[in-house]
Structure formats: C-alpha cells, structure tokens
DSSP file (Angstrom, degrees, kcal/mol; ACC not computed):
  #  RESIDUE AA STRUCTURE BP1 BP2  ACC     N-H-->O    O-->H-N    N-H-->O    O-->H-N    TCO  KAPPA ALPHA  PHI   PSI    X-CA   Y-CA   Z-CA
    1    1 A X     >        0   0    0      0, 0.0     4,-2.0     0, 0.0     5,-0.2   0.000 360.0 360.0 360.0 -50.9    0.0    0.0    0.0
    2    2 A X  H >>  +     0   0    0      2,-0.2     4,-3.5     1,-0.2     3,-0.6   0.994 360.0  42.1 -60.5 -83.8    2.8    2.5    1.4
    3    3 A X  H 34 S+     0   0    0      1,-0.2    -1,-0.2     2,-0.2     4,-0.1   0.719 112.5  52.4 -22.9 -60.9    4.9    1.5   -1.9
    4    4 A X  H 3> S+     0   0    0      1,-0.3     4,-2.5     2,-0.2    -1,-0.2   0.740 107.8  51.2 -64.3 -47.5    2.0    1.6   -4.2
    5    5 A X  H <X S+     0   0    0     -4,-2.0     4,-0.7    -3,-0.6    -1,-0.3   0.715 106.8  53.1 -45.1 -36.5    1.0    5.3   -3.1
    6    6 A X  H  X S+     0   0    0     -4,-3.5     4,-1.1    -5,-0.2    -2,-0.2   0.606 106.1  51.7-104.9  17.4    4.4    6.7   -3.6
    7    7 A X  H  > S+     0   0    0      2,-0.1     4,-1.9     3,-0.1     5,-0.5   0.825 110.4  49.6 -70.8 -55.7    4.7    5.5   -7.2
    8    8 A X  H  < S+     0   0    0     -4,-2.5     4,-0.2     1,-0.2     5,-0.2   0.849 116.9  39.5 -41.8 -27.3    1.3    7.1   -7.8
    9    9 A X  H >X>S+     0   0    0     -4,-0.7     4,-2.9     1,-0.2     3,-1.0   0.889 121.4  44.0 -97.7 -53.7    2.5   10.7   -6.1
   10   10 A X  H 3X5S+     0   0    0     -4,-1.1     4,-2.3    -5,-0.3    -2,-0.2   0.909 115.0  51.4 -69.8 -13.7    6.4   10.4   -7.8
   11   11 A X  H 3<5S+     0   0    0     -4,-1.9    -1,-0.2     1,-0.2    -2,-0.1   0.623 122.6  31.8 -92.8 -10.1    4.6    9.2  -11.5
   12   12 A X  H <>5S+     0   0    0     -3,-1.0     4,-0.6    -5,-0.5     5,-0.2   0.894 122.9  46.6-112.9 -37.3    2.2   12.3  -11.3
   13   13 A X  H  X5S+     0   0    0     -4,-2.9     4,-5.8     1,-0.2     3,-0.2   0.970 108.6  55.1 -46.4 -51.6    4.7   14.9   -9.4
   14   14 A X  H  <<S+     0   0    0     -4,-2.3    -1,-0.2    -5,-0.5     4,-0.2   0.491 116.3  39.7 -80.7  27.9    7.6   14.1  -11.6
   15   15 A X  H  4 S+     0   0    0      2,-0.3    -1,-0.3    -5,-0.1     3,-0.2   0.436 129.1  25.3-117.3 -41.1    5.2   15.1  -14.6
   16   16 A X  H  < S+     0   0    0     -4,-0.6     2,-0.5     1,-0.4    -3,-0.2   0.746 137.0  27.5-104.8 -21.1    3.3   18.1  -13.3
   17   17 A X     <  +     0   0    0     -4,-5.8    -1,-0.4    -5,-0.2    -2,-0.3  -0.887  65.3 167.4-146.2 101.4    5.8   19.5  -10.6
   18   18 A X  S    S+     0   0    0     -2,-0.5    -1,-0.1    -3,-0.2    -4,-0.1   0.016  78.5  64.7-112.7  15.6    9.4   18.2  -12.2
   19   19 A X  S    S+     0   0    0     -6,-0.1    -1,-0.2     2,-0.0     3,-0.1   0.641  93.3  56.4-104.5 -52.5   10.8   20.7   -9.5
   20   20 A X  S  > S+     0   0    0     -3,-0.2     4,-2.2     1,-0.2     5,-0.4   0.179  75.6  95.2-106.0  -3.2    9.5   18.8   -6.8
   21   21 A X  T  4 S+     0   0    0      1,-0.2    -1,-0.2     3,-0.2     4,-0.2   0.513  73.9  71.7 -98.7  42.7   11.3   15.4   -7.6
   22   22 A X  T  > S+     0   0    0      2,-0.2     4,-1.5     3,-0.1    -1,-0.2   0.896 110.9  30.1 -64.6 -72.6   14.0   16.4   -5.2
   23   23 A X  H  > S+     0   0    0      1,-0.3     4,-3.5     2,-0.2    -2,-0.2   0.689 114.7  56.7 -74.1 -12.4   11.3   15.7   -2.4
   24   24 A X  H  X S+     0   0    0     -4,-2.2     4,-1.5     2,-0.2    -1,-0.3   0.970 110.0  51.5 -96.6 -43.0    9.3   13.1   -4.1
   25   25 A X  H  > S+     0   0    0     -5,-0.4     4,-2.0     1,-0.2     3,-0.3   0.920 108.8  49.1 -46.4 -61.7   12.7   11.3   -4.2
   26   26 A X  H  X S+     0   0    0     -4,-1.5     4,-3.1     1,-0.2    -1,-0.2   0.917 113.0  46.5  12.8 -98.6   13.1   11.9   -0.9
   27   27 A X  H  < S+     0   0    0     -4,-3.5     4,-0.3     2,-0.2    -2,-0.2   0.666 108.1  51.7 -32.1 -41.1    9.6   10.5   -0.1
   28   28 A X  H >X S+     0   0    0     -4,-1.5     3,-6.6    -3,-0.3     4,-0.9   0.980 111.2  52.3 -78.8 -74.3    9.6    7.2   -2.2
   29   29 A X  H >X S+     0   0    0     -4,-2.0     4,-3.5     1,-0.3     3,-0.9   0.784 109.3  51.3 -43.1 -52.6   13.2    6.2   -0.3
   30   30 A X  H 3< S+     0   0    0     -4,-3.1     4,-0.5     1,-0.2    -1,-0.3   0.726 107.0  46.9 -79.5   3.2   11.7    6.8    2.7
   31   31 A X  H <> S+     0   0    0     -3,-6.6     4,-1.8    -4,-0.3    -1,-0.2   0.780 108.1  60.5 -78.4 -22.9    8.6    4.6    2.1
   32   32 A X  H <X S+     0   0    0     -4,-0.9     4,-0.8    -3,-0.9     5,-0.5   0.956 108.8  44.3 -83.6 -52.3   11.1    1.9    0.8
   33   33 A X  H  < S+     0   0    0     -4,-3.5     4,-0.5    -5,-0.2    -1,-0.2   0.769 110.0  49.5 -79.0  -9.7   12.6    2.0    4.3
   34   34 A X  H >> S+     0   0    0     -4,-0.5     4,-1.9    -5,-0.3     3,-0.8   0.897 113.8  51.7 -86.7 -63.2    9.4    2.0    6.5
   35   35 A X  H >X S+     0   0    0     -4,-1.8     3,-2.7     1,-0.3     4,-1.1   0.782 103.7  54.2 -25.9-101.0    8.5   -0.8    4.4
   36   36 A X  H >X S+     0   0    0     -4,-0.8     4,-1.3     1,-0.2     3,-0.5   0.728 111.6  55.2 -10.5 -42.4   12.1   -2.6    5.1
   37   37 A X  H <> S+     0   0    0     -3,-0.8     4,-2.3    -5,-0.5    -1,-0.2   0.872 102.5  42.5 -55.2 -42.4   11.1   -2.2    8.7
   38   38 A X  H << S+     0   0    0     -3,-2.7    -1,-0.3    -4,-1.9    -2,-0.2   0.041 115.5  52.2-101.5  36.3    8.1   -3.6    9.3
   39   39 A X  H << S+     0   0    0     -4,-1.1    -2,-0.2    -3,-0.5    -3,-0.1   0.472 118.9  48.9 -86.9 -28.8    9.6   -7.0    6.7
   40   40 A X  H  < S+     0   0    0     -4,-1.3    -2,-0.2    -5,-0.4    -3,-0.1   0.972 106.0  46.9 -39.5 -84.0   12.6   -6.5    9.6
   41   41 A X  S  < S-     0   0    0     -4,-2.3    -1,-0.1    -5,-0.2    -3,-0.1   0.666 116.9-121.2 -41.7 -27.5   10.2   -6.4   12.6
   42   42 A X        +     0   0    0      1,-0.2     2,-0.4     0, 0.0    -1,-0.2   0.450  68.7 140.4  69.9   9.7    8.5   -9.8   10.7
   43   43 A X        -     0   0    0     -6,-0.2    -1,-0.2     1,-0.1    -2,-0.1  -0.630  56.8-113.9 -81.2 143.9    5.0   -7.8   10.6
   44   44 A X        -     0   0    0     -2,-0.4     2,-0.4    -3,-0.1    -1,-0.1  -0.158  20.0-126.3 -55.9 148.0    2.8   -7.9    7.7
   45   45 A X              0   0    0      1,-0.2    -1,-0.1    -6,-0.0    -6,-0.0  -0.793 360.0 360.0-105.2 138.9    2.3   -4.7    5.7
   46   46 A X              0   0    0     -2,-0.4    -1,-0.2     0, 0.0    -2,-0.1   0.262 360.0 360.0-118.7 360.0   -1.5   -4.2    5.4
C-alpha cells in the first residue's frame, strides 16, 4: 500500500511539478525504508 501510493505521487509529481522530484525522491526512499522495517520487525504490511 505504502509502496504503491508513492509510485502514484512520484509518476504524477515528476510530470506536473518536475521541480519537486528532489522531495518526491526523498519521499519514495523513505517509504522503501518504513517498508524494510516492518519486513525487519517480521509484521505484515496491510
């Protein structure tokens, strides 16, 4: 879900606001790493 949302926000920033994919870079990495946590922790992502 986490993952799936920040393709959807960098595939539409880095198209309308190409400015902004500083932050949406940013953003993505750190969904990739909350992800990595809870696969860490051994809880399921819901």
């Amino acid at each position: 879900m986490c993952v799936h949302k920040c393709i959807h926000i960098y595939t539409h920033t880095h198209t309308l606001f190409q400015s902004s994919c500083l932050w949406v870079g940013t953003m993505f990495h750190s969904c990739n790493v909350y992800i990595q946590k809870l696969n860490f922790s051994g809880k399921k992502v819901s």
